[in-house]
C-alpha positions as CSV (number, residue, x, y, z in Angstrom):
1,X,24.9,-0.9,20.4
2,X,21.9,0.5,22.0
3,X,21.6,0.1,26.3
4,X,19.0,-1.7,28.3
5,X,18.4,2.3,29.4
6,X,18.3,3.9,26.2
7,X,15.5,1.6,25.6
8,X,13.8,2.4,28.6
9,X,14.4,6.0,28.5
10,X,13.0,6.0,24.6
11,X,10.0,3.7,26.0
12,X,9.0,5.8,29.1
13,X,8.7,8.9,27.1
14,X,6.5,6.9,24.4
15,X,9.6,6.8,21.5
16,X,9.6,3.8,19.2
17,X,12.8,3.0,18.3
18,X,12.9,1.3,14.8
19,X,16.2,-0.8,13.5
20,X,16.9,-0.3,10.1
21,X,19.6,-2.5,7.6
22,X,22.4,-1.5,5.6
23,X,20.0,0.4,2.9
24,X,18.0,2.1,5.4
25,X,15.2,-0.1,5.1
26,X,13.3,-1.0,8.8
27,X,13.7,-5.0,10.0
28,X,12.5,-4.5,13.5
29,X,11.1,-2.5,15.8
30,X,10.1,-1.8,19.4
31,X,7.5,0.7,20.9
32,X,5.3,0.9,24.4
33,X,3.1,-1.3,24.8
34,X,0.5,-0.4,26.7
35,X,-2.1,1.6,24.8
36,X,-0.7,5.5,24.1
37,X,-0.5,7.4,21.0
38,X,-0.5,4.8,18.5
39,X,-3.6,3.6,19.2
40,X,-4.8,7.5,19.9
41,X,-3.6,8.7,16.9
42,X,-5.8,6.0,15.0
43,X,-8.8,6.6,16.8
44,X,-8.2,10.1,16.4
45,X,-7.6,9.7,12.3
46,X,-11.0,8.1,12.2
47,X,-12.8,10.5,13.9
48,X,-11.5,12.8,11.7
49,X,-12.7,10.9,8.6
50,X,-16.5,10.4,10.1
51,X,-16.4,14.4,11.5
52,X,-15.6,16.4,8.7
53,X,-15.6,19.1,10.8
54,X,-12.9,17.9,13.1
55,X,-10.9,17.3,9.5
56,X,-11.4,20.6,8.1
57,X,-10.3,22.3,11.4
58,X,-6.9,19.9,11.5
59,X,-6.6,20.9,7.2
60,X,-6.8,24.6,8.6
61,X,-4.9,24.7,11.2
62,X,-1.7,22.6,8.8
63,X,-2.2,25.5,6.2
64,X,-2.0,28.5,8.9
65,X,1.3,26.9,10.4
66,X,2.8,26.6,6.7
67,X,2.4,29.9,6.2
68,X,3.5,31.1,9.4
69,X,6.4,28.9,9.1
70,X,7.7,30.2,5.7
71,X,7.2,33.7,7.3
72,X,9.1,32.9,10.0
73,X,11.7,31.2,7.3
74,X,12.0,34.4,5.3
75,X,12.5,36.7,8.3
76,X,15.7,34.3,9.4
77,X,16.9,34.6,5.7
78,X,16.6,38.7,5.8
79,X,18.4,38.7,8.7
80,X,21.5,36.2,7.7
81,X,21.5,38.7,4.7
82,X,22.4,41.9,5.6
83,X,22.1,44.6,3.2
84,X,19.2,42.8,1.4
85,X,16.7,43.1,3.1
86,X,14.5,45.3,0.4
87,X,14.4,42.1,-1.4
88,X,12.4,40.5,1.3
89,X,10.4,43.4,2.6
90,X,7.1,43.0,-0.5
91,X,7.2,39.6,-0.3
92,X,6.9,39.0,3.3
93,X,4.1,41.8,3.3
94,X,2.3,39.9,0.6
95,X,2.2,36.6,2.8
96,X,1.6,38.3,5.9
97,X,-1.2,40.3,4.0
98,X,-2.1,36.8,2.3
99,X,-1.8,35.4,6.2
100,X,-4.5,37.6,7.6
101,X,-7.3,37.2,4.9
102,X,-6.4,33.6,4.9
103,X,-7.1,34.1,9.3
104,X,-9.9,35.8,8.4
105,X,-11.6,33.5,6.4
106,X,-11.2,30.7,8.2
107,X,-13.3,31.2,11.3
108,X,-16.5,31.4,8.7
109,X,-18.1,28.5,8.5
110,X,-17.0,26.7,5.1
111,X,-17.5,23.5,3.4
112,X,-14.1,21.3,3.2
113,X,-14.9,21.3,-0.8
114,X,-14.5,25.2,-0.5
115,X,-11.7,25.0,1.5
116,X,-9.4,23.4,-1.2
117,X,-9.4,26.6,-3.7
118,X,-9.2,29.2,-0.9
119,X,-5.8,27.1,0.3
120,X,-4.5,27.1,-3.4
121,X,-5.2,30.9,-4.0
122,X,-3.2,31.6,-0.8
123,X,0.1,29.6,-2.0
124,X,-1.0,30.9,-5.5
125,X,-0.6,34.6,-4.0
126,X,2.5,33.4,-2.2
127,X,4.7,32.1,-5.4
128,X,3.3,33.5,-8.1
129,X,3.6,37.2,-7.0
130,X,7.0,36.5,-5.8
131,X,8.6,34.0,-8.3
132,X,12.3,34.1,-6.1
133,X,10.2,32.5,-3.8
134,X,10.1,29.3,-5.2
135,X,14.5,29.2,-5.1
């Protein structure tokens, strides 16, 4: 059972709330409203698709944070494992190194074409030097 104030509390603070059946699978839903980030988030996307520049900055931006992330990933897992931390030492140099040329390069002015191998060779360098990685 959900409250008359969960609702509320979920609708003030812009949450949809989405009822799902037995298998998981959505028959209902509510959400605020009055115009907010639905309809933001929409005129946003398209903005992105006419202004490729405002798409390749949103592409570069995704990539930066996904490697910063699994940095930030590896450094919990070297600590959690105490003894072995030679193991993650090269590998979190490479992607740090990998990190800053990938930094670097992206405040030149680039073609979203061009952007696509640039992203590959960085998550190339990541797994490929450091097949564990990938476990």
């Amino acid at each position: 059972m959900l409250s008359t104030q969960a609702v509320n509390l979920a609708l003030e603070h812009n949450i949809d709330i989405i009822f799902l059946d037995g298998y998981g699978d959505p028959v209902g839903r509510i959400w605020f409203s009055k115009l907010g980030s639905t309809a933001l988030i929409r005129r946003r996307q398209l903005d992105a698709e006419v202004n490729q520049e405002i798409g390749l900055d949103l592409v570069r931006e995704m990539i930066s944070q996904k490697i910063n992330n699994q940095v930030q990933f590896l450094k919990k897992l070297m600590y959690a494992r105490p003894g072995k931390e030679s193991l993650f030492q090269e590998p979190l140099a490479v992607i740090e190194r990998a990190l800053t040329r990938y930094m670097d390069w992206r405040k030149k002015p680039v073609s979203f074409q061009a952007l696509i191998p640039m992203s590959a060779f960085c998550i190339r360098t990541i797994t490929t030097k450091n097949p564990w990685f990938l476990i």
